[in-house]
N, C-alpha and C positions, 0 to 999 in steps of 0.2 A: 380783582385787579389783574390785569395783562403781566405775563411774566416778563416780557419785553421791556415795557415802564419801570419797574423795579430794577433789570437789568440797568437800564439807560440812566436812572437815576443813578444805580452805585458808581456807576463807570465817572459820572460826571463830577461826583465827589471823592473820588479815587484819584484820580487822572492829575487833578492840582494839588491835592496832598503831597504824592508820590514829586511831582515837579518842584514842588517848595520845600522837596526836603530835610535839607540841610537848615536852615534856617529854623524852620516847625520846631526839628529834633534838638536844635542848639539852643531855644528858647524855654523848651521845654526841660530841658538835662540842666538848665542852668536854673529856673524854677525850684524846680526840684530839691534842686543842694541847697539853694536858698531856703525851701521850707525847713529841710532836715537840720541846718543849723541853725535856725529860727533868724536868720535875717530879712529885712523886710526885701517884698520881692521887684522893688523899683529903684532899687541903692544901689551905685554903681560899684562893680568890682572884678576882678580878674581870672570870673570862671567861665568866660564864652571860649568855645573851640580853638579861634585863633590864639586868646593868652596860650594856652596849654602848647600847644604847637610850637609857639616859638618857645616856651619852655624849656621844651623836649630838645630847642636846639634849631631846627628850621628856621631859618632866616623869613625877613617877610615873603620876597615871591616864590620862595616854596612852598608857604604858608597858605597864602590867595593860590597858586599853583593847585594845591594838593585840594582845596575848598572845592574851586572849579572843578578837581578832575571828579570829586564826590557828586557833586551837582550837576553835573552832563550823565552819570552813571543811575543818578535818581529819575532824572530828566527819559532815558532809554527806557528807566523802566515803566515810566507810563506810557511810554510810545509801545513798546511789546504790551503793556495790559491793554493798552487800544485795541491791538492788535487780535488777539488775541479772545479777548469778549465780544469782539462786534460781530 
């Protein structure tokens, strides 16, 4: 198999990870806690990124603010792995 092909596949499943994520990671982190204290993992409750945040005290549109500015940073970085592997 062509090194190229394998290349061109990682990049292609890299590329949307990278751009989703905030979302992926916040789903996944909240999973997670969910297993470790045994709650089921479709109950709704107040461990996604934004509870915490406003927590901490951030009002909402610093909240959505500071989400965005993670998600345009994620978003960069698959445009430089573009970049970068092609």
């Amino acid at each position: 198999m062509d090194g190229t092909l394998k290349g061109a596949t990682f990049l292609s499943l890299l590329v949307p990870l990278l751009a989703l994520g905030v979302p992926i990671l916040d789903t996944a982190i909240v999973f997670a806690r969910r297993l470790i204290k045994g709650k089921g993992l479709h109950h709704a409750d107040n461990l996604h990124t934004h509870h915490s945040l406003m927590k901490w005290g951030l009002s909402q549109v610093q909240t959505v603010s500071f989400l965005y500015l993670i998600a345009a940073v994620f978003a960069l970085m698959s445009v430089v792995v573009v970049l970068l592997l092609r």
